[in-house]
C-alpha positions as CSV (number, residue, x, y, z in Angstrom):
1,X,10.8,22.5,-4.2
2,X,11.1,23.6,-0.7
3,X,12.6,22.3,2.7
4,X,9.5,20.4,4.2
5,X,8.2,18.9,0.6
6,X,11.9,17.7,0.3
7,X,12.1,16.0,3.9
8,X,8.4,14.4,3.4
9,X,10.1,13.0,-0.2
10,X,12.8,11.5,2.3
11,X,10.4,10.2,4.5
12,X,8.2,8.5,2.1
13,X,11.4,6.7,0.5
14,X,12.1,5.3,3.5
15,X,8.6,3.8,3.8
16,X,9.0,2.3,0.4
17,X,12.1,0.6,1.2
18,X,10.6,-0.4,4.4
19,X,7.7,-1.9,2.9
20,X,9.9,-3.9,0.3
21,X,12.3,-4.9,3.4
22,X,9.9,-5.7,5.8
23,X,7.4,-8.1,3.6
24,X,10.9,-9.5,2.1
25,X,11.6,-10.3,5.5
26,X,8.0,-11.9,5.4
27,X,8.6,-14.1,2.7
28,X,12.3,-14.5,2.6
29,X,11.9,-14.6,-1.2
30,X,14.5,-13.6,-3.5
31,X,12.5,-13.7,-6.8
32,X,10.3,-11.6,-5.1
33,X,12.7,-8.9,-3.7
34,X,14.1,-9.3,-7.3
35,X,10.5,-8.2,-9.1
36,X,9.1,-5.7,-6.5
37,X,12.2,-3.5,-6.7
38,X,12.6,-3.6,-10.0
39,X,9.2,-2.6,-10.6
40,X,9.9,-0.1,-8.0
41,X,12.7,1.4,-9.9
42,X,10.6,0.7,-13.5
43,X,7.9,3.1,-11.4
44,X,10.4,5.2,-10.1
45,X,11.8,6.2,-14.2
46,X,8.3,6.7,-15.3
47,X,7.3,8.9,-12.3
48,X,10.7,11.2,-12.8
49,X,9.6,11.3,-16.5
50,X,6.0,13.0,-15.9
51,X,4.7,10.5,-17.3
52,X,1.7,10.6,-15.1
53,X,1.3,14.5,-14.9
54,X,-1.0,13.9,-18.2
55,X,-4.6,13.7,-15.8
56,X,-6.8,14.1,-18.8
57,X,-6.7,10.3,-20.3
58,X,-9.0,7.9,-20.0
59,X,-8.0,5.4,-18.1
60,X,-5.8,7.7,-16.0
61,X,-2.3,6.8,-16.6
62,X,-1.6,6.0,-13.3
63,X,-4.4,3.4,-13.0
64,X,-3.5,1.7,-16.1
65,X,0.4,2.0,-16.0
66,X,0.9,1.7,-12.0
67,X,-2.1,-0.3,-10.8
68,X,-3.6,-2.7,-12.9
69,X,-0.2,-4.3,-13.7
70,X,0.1,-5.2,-9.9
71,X,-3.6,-6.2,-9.8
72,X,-2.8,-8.8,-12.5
73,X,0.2,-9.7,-11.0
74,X,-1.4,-10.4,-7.3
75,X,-4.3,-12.4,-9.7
76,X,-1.7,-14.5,-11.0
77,X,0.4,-15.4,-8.2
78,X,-3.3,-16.9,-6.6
79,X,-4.1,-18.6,-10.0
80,X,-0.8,-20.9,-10.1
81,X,0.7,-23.3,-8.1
82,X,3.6,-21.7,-7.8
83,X,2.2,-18.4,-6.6
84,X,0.3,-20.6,-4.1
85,X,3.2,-22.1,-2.5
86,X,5.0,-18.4,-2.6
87,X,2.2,-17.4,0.1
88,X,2.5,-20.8,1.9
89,X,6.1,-20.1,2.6
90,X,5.0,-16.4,4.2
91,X,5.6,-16.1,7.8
92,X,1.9,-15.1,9.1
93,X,3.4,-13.5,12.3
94,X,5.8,-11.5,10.6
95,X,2.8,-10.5,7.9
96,X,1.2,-9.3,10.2
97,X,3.4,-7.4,12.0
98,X,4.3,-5.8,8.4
99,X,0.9,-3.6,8.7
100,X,2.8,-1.1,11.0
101,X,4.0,-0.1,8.0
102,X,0.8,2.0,7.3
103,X,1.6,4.3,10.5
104,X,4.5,6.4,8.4
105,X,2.2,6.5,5.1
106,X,-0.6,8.0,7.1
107,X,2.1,10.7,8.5
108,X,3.5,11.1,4.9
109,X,-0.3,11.9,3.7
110,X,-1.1,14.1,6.6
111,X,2.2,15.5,5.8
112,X,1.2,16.2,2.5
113,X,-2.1,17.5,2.8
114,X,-0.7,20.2,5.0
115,X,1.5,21.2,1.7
116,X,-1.7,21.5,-0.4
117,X,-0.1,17.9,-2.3
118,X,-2.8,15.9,-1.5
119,X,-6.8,15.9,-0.2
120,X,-7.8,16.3,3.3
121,X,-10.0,13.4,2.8
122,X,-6.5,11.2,2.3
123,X,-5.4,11.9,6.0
124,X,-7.1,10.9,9.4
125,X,-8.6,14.7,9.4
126,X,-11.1,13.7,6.2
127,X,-12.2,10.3,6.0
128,X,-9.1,8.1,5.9
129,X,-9.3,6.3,9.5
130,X,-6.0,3.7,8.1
131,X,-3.9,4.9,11.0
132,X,-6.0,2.2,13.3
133,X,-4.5,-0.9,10.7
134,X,-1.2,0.6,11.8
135,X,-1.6,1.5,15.5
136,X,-3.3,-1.8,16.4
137,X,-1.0,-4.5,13.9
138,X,1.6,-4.5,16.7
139,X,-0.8,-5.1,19.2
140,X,-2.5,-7.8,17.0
141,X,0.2,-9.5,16.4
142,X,1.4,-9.9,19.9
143,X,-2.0,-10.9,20.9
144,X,-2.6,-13.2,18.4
145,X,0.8,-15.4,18.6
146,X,1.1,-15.0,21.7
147,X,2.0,-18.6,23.5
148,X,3.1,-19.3,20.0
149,X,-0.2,-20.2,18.2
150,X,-1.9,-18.0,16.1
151,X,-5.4,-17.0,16.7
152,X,-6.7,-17.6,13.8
153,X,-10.5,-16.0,14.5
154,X,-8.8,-12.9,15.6
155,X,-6.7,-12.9,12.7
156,X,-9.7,-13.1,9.8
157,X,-11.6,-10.3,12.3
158,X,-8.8,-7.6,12.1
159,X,-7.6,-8.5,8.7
160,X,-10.9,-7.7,7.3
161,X,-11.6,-4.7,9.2
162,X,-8.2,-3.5,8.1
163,X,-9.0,-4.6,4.7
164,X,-12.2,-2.2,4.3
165,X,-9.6,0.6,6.2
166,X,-7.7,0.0,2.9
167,X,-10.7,-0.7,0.6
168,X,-11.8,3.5,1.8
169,X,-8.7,5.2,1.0
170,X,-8.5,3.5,-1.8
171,X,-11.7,4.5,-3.3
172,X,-11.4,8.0,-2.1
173,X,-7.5,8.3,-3.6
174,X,-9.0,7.7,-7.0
175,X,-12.3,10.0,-6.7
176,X,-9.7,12.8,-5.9
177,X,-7.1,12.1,-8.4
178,X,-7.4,14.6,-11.3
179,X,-8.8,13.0,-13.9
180,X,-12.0,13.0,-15.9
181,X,-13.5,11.4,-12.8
182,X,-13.0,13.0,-10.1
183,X,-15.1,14.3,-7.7
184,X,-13.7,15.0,-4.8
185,X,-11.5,17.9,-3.2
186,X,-11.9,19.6,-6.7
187,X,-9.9,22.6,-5.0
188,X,-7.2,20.3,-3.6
189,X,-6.5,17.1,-5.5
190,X,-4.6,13.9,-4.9
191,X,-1.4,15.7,-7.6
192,X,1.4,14.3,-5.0
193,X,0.4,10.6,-6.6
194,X,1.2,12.1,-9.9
195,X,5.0,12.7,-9.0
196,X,7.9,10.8,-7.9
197,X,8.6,9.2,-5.0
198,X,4.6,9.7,-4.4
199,X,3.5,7.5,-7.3
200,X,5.3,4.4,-5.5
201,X,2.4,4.8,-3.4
202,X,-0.4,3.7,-5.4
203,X,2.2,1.3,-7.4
204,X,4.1,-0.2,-5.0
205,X,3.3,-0.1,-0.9
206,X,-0.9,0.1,-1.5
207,X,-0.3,-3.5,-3.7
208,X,2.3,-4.6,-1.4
209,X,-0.5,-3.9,2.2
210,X,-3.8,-5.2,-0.3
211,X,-1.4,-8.7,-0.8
212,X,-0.8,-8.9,2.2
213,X,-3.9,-9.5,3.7
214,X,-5.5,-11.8,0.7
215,X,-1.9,-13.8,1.5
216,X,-2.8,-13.9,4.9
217,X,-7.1,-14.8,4.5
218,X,-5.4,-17.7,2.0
219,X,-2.9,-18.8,4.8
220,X,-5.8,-18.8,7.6
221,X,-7.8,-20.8,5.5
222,X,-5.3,-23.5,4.5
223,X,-4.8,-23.5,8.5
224,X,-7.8,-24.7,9.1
C-alpha cells in the first residue's frame, strides 16, 4: 500500500473518531458511545477480514452486513420511548454544528478518487455537491442560535437541503459499488468502501450524519 493511500487511511480514522466524539458530545450518552464504537470496532474486524471484497452477492454484503443493521437500529430508537427521549436529551446546537464533519469526508473521497479507490461521481468533481452541508453547518449554526434561540424555520430549510445532499451520494455510492447492480463508473468503482478503515463509511459516519438530521426534524417538531 503506498505513502498517500496510507495517510488518506489516517485521515479517514480520524474522521471516524471525530464523528463518534463529536455527536457523543451531542448527546452526552454513554450507552450510546458504548454501541457506536463497538459496532465500529465489530465493522472494523469484518472489514480487515475481506469480508466485503466478495461484490458478486446479492444483497451486496456491505448493504446487508453494514447498512441495514444501522437502518434498523435508527428505526428502532424512533419506534420506542426510550429512543424518543435519547433524541430529546440531544443538544440541537451542538447537532448541528456536528455536520462540519462532512468537510474531511468529502476531502477523504476526493482524496480517494484521485488514487483510482473510488468514483469521480463520489467527490465534488462528479455529482457529489455534500461539501455545501459541511461549509455552511458552522455558518448555520451560528446563525441560527444566535441570541440563544434557535431558529427553528431555518433549521428544517437547511436540514432538508442537507438531507437530499446526503440522500445523492448516497444513491450514487451504491450505483457505483461493484455489485450485480451497478451502473456507474464501471471503469472506476466505489472498491475503497469494500476495505477497511473505508467501510466505516457507509457503516458508521453515513448512519451517524442521516440520524442526525431525522434527530434533529423530530426535535424541531417537538419544539413547536
Amino acid at each position: 500500500m503506498n505513502g498517500p493511500v496510507i495517510f488518506i487511511q489516517v485521515l479517514f480514522g480520524l474522521t471516524v473518531i471525530g464523528t463518534i466524539l463529536w455527536f457523543y458530545a451531542a448527546c452526552r450518552s454513554k450507552k450510546f458511545l458504548v454501541i457506536i464504537v463497538s459496532w465500529a470496532i465489530l465493522q472494523s474486524i469484518v472489514g480487515l477480514l475481506g469480508f466485503y471484497q466478495e461484490t458478486e452477492t446479492i444483497p451486496p454484503r456491505l448493504m446487508l452486513f453494514g447498512v441495514f443493521p444501522t437502518l434498523i437500529l435508527i428505526a428502532a430508537i424512533f419506534l420506542t420511548k426510550s429512543g424518543k427521549a435519547f433524541i430529546d436529551g440531544i443538544n440541537l446546537k451542538t447537532l448541528t454544528y456536528f455536520h462540519t464533519i462532512r468537510l474531511p469526508v468529502e476531502i477523504v473521497l476526493l482524496l480517494l478518487y484521485h488514487q483510482n479507490l473510488v468514483s469521480v461521481y463520489m467527490t465534488f468533481e462528479g455529482t457529489n455537491f455534500d461539501l455545501i452541508s459541511g461549509i455552511s453547518a458552522p455558518v448555520a449554526a451560528f446563525y441560527a442560535f444566535r441570541g440563544g434561540r434557535g431558529n427553528k424555520k431555518f433549521l428544517i430549510g437547511w436540514n432538508i437541503l442537507c438531507l437530499l445532499l446526503l440522500f445523492n451520494v448516497v444513491i450514487t455510492a451504491i450505483l457505483a459499488l461493484p455489485s450485480p447492480f451497478q451502473v456507474l463508473s464501471l471503469n472506476q468503482p466505489n472498491v475503497a468502501v469494500l476495505y477497511f478503515p473505508f467501510n466505516l463509511l457507509p457503516a458508521v459516519v453515513v448512519p451517524t450524519v442521516l440520524f442526525g438530521h431525522l434527530a434533529a426534524f423530530r426535535k424541531l417538531r417537538v419544539k413547536s
